[in-house]
Backbone as a ProteinNet text record, in pm:
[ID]
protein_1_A
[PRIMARY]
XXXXXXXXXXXXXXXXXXXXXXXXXXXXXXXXXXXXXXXXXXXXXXXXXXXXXXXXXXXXXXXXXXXXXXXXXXXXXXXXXXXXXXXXXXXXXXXXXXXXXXXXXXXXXXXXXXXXXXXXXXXXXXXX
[TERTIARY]
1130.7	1197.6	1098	1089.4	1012.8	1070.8	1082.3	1134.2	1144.7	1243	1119.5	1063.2	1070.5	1038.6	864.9	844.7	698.1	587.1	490	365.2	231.5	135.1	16.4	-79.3	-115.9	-223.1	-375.3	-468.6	-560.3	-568.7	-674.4	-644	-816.3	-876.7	-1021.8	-1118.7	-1117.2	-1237	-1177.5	-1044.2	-995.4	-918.9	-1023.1	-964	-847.3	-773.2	-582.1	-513.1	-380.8	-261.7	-149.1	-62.1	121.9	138.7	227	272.8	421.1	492.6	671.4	682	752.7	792.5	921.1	1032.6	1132.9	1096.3	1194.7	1127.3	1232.4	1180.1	1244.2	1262.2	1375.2	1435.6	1354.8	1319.6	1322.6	1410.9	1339.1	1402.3	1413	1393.6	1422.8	1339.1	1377.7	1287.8	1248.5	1106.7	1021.3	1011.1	988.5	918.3	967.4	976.7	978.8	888.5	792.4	713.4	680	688.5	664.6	536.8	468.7	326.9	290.3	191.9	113.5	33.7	52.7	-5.2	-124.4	-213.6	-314.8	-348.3	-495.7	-481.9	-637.8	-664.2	-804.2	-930.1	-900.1	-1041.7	-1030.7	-929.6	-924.5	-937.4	-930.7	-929.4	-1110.9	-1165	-1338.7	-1383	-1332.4	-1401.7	-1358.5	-1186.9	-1157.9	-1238.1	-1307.1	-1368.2	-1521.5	-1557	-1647.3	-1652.6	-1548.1	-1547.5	-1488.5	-1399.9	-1369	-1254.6	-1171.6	-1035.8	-1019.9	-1124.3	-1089.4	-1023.2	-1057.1	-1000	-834	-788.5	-674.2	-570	-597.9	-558.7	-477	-377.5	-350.1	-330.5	-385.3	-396	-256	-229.5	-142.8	-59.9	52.4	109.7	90.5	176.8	156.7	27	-44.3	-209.8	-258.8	-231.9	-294.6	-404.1	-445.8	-575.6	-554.2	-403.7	-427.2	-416.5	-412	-414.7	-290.5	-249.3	-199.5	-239	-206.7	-215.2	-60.3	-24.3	70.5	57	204.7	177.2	270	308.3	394.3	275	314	227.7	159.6	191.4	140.7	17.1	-89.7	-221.6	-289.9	-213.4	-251.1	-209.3	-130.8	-86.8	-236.1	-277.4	-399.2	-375.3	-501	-492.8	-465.6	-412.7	-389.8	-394.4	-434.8	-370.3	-235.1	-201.9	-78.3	-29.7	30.6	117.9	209.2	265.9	468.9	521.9	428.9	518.7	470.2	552.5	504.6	506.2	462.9	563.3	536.1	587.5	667.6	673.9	589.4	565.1	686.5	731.6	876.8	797.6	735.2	673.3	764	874.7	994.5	1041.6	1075.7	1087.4	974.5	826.2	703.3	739.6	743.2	743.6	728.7	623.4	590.1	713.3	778.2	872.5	784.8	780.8	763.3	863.2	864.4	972.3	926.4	970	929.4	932.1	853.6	875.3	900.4	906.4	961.3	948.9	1026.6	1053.8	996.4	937.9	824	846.4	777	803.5	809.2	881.1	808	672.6	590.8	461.5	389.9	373.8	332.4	278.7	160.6	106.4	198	226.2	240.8	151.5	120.2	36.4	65.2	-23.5	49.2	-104.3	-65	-180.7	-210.8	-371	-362	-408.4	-395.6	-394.6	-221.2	-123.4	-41.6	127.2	96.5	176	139.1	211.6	203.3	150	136.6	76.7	-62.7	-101.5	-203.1	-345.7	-416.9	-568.4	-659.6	-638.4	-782.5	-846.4	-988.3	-1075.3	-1053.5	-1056.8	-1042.3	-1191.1	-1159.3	-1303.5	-1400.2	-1328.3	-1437.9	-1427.3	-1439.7	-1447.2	-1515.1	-1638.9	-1660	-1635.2	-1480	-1517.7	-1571.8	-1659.7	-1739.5	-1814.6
-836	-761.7	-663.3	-668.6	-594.8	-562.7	-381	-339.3	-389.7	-451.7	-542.4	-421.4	-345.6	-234.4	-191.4	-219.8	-239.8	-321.1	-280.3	-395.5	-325.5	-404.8	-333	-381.5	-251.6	-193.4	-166.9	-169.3	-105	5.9	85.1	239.8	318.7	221.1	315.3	258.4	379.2	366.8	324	293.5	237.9	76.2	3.1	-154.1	-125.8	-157.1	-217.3	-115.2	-86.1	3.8	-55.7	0.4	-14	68.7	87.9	178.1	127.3	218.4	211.3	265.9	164.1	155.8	237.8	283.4	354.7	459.7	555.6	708.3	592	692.6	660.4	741.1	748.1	846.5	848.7	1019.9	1002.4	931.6	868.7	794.7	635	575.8	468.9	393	266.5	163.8	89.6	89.2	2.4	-146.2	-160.4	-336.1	-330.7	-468.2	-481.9	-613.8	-627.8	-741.8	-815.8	-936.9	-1023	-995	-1054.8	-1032.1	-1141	-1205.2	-1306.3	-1242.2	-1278.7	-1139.2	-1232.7	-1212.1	-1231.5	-1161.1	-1263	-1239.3	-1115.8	-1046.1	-945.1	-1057.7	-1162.8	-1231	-1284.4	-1298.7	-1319.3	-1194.3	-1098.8	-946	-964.3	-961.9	-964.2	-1059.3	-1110.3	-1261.1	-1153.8	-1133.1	-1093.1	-947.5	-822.1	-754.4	-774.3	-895.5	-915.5	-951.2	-957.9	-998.9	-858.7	-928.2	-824.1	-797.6	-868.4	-867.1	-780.9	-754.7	-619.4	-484.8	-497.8	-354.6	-401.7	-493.8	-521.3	-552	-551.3	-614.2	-493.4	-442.7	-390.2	-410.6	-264.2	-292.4	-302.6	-411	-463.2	-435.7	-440	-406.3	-270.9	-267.3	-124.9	-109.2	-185	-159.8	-155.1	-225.4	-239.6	-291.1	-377.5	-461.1	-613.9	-659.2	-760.9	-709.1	-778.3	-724.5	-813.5	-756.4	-856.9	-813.8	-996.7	-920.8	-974.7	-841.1	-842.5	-878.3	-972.9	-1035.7	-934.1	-979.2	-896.9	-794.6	-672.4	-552.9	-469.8	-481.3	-392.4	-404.1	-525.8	-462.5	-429.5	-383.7	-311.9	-191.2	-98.8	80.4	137.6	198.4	275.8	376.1	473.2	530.3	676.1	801	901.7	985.8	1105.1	1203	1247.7	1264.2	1318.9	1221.1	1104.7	999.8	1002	901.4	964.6	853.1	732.7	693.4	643.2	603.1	572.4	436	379.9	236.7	216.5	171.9	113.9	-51.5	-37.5	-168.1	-210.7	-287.8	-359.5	-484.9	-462.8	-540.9	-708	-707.8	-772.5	-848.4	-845.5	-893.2	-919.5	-904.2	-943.9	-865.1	-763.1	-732.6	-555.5	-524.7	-375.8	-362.5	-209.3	-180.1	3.6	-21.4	45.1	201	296	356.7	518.1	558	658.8	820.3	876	1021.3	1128.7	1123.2	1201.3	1139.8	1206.5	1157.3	1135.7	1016.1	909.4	930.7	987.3	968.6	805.9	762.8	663.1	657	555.2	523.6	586.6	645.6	716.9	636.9	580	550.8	550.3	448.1	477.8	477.7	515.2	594.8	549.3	494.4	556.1	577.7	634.1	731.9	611.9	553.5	464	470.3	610.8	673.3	637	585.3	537.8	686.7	793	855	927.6	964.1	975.5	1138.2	1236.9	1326.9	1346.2	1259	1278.6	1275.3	1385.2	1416.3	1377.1	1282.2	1239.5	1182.8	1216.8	1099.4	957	857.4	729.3	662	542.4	469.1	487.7	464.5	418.9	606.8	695	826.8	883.4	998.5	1092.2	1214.9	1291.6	1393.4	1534.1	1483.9	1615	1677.4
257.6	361.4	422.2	594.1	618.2	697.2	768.6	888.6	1027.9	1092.3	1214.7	1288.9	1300.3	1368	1338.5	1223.7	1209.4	1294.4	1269	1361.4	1297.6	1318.8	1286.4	1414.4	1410.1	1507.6	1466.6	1597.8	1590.2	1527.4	1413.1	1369.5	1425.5	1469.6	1487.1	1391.8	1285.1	1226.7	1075.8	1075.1	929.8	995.8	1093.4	1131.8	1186.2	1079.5	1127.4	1031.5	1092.5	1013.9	1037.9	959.1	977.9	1068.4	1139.6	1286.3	1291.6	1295.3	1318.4	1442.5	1574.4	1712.3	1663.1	1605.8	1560.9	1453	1505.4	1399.3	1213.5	1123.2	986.5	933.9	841.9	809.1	631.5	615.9	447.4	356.5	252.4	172.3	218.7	322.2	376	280.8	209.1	243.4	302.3	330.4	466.3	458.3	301.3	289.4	107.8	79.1	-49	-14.4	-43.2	-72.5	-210.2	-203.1	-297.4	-346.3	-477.5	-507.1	-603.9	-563.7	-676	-764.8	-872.1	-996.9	-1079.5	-1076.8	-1122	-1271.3	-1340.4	-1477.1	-1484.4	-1564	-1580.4	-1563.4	-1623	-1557.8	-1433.9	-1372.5	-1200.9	-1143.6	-1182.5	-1160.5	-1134.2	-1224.6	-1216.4	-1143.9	-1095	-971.5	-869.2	-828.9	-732.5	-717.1	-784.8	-736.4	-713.7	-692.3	-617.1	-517.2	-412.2	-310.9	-240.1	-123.5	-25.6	-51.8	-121.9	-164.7	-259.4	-348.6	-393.6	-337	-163.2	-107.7	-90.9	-114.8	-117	-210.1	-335.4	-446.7	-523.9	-571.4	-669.5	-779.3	-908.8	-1048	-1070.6	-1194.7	-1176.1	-1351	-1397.7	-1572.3	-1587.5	-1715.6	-1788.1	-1813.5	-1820.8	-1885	-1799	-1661.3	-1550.4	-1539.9	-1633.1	-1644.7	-1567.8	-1505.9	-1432.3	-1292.9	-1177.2	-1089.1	-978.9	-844.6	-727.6	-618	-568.4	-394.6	-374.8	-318.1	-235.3	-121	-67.1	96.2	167.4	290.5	389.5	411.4	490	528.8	383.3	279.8	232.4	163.6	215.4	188.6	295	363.8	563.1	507.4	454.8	502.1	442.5	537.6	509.6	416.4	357.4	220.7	291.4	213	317.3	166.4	117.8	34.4	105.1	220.3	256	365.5	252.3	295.4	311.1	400.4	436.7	396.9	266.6	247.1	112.6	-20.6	-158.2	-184.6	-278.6	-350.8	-508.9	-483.2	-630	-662.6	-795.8	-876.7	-946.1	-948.2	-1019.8	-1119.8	-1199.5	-1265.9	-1314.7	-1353.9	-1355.9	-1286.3	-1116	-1033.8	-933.5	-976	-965.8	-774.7	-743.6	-608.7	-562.5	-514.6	-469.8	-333.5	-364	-227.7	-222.5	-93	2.2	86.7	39.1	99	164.7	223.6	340.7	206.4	220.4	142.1	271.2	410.5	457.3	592.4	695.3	818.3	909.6	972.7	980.4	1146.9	1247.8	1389.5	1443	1568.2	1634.1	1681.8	1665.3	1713.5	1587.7	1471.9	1370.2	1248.7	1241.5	1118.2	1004.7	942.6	788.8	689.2	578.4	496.2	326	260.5	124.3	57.6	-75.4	-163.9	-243.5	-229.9	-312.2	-501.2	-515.2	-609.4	-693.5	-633.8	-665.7	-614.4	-693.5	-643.3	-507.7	-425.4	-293.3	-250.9	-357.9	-339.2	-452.9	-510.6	-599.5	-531.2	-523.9	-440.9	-527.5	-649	-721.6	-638.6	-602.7	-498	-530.1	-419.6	-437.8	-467	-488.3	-534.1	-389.5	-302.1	-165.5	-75.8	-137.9	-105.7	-167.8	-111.8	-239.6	-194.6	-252.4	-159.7	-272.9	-321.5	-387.2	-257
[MASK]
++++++++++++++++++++++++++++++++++++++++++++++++++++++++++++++++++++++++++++++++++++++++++++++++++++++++++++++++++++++++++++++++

């Protein structure tokens, strides 16, 4: 399930983004996407390529990994994202949902640190 109201756009200097043509309300969910879940030694092939910037760690251990389809290996990385998701390990599918009230035409965002306000630097950042 994806909002139809979504699209992805040009972002500049981060390629392509999610962008909502309709404002969203906090709390909404945006997308629940399906995910093909991969094993830790497909994990080490897949971070040698480019698909690593797309892939999430994946279990409680988080030593396998997925790619999720639908939009969500497009929402760009943000420390102050307006929107979170959530691994359902069980029903093998990441959902997507707004942490506060999302304008029309407005980037969506999530922390790929996992929770949506956590400022640990990311791998492809240094902000020492």
């Amino acid at each position: 399930m994806i909002l139809p109201h979504l699209f992805i756009a040009p972002t500049g200097e981060r390629g392509r983004g999610v962008f909502t043509s309709l404002a969203i309300k906090k709390g909404t969910v945006i997308e629940i996407s399906p995910v093909i879940v991969m094993t830790a030694e497909d994990r080490k092939l897949l971070d040698q390529t480019l698909l690593h910037d797309y892939i999430f760690e994946w279990g409680l251990r988080k030593k396998g990994c997925c790619m999720a389809l639908g939009y969500v290996p497009l929402y760009n990385h943000s420390y102050r994202s307006n929107c979170e998701y959530d691994m359902d390990y069980d029903q093998q599918v990441i959902s997507v949902r707004a942490v506060r009230a999302i304008k029309a035409g407005e980037e969506l965002f999530i922390n790929y640190n996992g929770d949506w306000d956590n400022g640990a630097p990311v791998w492809f950042e240094d902000r020492s």
